[in-house]
VMD Tcl script that draws the C-alpha trace (Angstrom):
set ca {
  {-6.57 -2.80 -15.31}
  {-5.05 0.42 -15.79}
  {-1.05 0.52 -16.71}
  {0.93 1.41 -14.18}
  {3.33 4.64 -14.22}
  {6.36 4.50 -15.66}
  {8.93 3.89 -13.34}
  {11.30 6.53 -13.07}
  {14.53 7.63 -10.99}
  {12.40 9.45 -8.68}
  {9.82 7.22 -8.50}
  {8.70 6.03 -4.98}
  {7.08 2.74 -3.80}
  {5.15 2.02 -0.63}
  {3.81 -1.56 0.41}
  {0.28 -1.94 -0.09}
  {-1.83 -0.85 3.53}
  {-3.20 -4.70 3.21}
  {0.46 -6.37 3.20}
  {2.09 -8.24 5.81}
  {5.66 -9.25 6.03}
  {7.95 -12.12 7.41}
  {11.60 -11.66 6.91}
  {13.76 -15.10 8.04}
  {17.29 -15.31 7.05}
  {17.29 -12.67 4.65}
  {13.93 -13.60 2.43}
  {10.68 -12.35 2.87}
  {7.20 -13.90 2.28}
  {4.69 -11.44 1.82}
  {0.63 -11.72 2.88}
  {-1.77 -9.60 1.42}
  {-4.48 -9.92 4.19}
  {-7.40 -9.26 2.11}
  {-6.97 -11.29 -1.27}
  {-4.83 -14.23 0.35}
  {-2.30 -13.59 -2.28}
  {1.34 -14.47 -1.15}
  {4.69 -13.80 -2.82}
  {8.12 -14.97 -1.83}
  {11.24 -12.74 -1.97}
  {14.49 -13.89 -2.31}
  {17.43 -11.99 -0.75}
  {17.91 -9.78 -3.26}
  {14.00 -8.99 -3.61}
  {13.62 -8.63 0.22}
  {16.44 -6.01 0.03}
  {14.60 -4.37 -2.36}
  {11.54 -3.62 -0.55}
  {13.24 -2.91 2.71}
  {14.61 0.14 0.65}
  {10.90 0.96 -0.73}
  {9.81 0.54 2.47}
  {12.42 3.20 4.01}
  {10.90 5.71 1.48}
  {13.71 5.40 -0.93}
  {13.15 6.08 -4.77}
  {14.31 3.93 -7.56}
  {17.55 5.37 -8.71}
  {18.31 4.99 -4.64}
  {17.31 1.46 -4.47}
  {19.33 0.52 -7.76}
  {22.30 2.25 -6.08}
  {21.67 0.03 -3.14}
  {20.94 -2.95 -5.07}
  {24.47 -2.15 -6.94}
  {26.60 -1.70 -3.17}
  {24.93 -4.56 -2.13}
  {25.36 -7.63 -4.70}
  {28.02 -6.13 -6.94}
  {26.21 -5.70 -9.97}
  {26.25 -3.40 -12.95}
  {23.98 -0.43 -13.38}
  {22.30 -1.86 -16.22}
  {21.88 -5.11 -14.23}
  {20.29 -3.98 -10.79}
  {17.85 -1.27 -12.91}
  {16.82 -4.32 -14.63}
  {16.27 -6.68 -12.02}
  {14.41 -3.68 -10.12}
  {11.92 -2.70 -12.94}
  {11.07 -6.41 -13.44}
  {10.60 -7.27 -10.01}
  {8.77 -3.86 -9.48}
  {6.37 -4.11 -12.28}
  {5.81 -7.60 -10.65}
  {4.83 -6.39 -7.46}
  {2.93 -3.66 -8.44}
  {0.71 -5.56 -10.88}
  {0.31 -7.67 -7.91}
  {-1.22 -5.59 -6.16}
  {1.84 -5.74 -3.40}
  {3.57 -1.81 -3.78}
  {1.99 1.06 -4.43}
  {3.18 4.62 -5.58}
  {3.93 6.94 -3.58}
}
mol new
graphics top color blue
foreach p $ca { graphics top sphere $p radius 0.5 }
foreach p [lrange $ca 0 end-1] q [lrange $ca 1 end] { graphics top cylinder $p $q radius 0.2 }
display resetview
């Protein structure tokens, strides 16, 4: 498999065409209709791909990630590379 891009500022996510989602009380489960594969979100995840999904980039979505849970900088662009790289090796987001 080839490596994905780096993940920069400006870089912009989209959900996979072959995703489903189910937000309920804040978390999301998401379905990718073709493989079967499934992945649960926790709050902070499902915020995370609500802002993908509104077209934002990454420095965007760490500044929401920041408003929203109170965390550093250095904290949200952590847990939004990790969980990024994670969804994107699973085949879940796509660049933009």
């Amino acid at each position: 498999m080839d490596n994905p891009p780096p993940l920069l500022p400006d870089s912009r996510y989209v959900p996979s065409p072959d995703i489903t989602v189910r937000v309920l009380d804040g978390e999301a489960v998401l379905l990718n209709v073709q493989t079967g594969a499934y992945f649960g979100l926790n709050k902070v995840g499902t915020h995370i791909w609500q802002l993908y999904s509104e077209g934002k980039s990454t420095a965007e979505v760490v500044d929401g990630v920041c408003l929203r849970f109170a965390v550093t900088v250095e904290r949200a662009e952590a847990d939004v590379r990790a969980f990024t790289e994670r969804l994107v090796e699973r085949g879940l987001l796509a660049t933009r």
